[in-house]
Each structure stands twice: as structure tokens, then as C-alpha cells.
N, C-alpha and C positions, 0 to 999 in steps of 0.2 A: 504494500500500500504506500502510495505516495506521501510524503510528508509535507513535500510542499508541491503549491501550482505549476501546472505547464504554463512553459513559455507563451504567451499570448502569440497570437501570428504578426500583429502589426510590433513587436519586440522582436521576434522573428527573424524580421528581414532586419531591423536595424541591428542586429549582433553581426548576421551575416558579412557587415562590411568592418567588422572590428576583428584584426588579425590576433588569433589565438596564441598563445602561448601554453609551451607543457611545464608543468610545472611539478616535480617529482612522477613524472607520468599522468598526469592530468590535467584534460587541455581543459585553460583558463579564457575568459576574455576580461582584459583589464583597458576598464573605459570609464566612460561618466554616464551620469542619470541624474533625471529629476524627477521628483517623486510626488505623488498626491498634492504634496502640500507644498508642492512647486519650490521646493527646495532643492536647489543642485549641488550634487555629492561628485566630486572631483574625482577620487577616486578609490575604483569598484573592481572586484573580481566577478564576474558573472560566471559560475558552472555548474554542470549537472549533478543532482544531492548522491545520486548513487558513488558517482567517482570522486567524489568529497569525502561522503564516509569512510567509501572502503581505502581512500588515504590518511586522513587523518582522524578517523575514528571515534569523533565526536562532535556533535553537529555545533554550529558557530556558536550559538546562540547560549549553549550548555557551556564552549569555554570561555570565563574570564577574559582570556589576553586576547580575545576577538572582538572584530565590533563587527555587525549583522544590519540589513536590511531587506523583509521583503520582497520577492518579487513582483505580488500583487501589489507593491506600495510605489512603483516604477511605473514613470508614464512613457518615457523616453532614455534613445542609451544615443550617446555616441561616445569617437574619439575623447579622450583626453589630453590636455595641456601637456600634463606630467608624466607623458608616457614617455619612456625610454624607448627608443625606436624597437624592436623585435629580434633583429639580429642583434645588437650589441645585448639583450637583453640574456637571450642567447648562449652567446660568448658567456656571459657572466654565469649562467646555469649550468652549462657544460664543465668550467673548471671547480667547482664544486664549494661548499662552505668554506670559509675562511678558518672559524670557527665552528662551536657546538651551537647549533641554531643560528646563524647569523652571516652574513655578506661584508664584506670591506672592497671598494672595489675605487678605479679613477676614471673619472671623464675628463677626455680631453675635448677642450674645444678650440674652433677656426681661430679664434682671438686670441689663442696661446694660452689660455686658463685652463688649467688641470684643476679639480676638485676631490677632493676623496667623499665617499659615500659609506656611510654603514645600514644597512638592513638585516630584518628578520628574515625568515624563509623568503621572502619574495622580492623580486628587486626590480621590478618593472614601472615603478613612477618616481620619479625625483621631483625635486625643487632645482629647478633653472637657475642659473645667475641671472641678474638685470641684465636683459637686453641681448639673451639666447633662448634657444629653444631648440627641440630637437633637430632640427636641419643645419646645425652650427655645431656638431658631433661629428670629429674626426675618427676618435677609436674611444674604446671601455680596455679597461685593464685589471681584469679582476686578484682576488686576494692581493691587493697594492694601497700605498697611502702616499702621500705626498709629506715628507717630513718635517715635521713642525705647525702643519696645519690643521686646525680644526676640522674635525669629520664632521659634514652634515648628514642626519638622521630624515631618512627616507619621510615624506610624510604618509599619516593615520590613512586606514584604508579601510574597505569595508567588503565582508564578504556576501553575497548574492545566490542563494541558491533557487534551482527550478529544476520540476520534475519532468522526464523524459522515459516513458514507460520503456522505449526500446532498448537503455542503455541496463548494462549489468556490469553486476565489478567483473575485475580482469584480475 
């Protein structure tokens, strides 16, 4: 039995255009929404509850260190601001934790600004510097820091789950 809503059709198509990412084996979409009360949430992991659970074993809502939003509470998704493009995002997945739970990684940008980042399991939004954005990303460099600099902390995120009767854990 489903625990939460399917996808509505007109949500549907707008995931469609939001390029997925795996994220320990399960494909994610990390975008925006705005919700009922016409609040826009920057940034959202949108994925199906089956391949949620049978990753991390306990629905958002039940752990603490998650923050959660319905999917029936979603009027609209698109892109996000604070998306890391998908291949750097990528890169930074494939070389694995830096740490126990956690990411350290560098952005480099066209302007010659390197940043260092730290995240939890997930590393697919940042906080830009004034007056970049993702198309001002030369390379990512993960498990790396730039020395002596402050690491900025990925921002709060929110998880989304919807149900999809066809899908089964793996």
C-alpha cells in the first residue's frame, strides 16, 4: 500500500524536464517547488517512496535530521538556482565521502574563485558566490578544500516523496 500520493500528471511532465541524479543508487530529482500556500522551496529532492525506503530505511518524516514536504502540498517543480550542474555533481558522487556521512568538495569558477563546500549525503545544491551561477563552473574537485578558507555549508533541503505503484526495491 502506498504511503504516499502519485505523482499528479501535470507534476508529471514538469519532473520530466528536471535531470535526475543517483544518488546511492536512487534516482533523485533535485529542483524547486511551490507549494499550496504558494511558498517556494528552493531546494527539493523529489523521489519515489519505495526506493527511498529501501535506501535509507526510514521515511523522512520519522527522521529528525530530515526536513519533508508533501507531494500533494506541490503545485509546481522546476529547475533550481542552487543546482550544481549534474555532471560535476556526478564527479563529486563517484569519488565517494570524504568522511563518515559527509562531502568536502571545491568549485572552481570562470572568475578564478575556488570555494570549498561541505555536505551531508547529498551534494547537489550550493550557495553561489555574488554574481555566479552555475554556467561560471569550470570543474568540482571533490574530497579537496582550499586552505585556510572557510567551508561553506551546502544549504537546508527538503525531501519529497510520491508513490509509483510500478517501482519495487532493487
Amino acid at each position: 500500500m502506498a504511503r504516499y500520493k502519485s505523482l499528479p500528471n501535470n507534476l508529471r511532465s514538469k519532473i520530466e524536464l528536471i535531470d535526475p541524479v543517483e544518488v546511492y543508487g536512487v534516482s533523485c530529482y533535485p529542483c524547486s517547488v511551490i507549494n499550496k500556500k504558494k511558498e517556494y522551496i528552493e531546494c527539493v529532492y523529489i523521489v519515489e517512496e519505495k526506493d527511498y525506503f529501501c535506501n535509507w530505511g526510514v521515511w523522512p518524516e520519522e527522521d529528525s535530521g530530515k526536513l519533508f514536504i508533501l507531494i500533494n502540498d506541490v503545485i509546481d517543480i522546476f529547475e533550481s538556482s542552487k543546482r550544481l550542474p549534474t555532471n560535476f555533481a556526478k564527479k563529486i558522487y563517484a569519488a565517494g565521502e570524504s568522511g563518515m556521512g559527509y562531502h568536502r568538495f571545491v568549485v572552481k569558477f570562470s572568475s578564478g574563485i575556488s570555494q570549498t563546500y561541505i555536505a551531508g549525503g547529498v551534494v547537489d545544491f550550493i550557495e553561489y558566490p555574488i554574481k555566479t551561477s552555475d554556467n561560471d563552473i569550470i570543474d568540482v574537485y571533490p574530497n579537496s578544500w582550499v586552505t585556510g578558507q572557510q567551508e561553506i555549508m551546502t544549504p537546508k533541503y527538503y525531501w519529497c516523496l510520491y508513490s509509483d505503484a510500478s517501482q519495487k526495491c532493487s
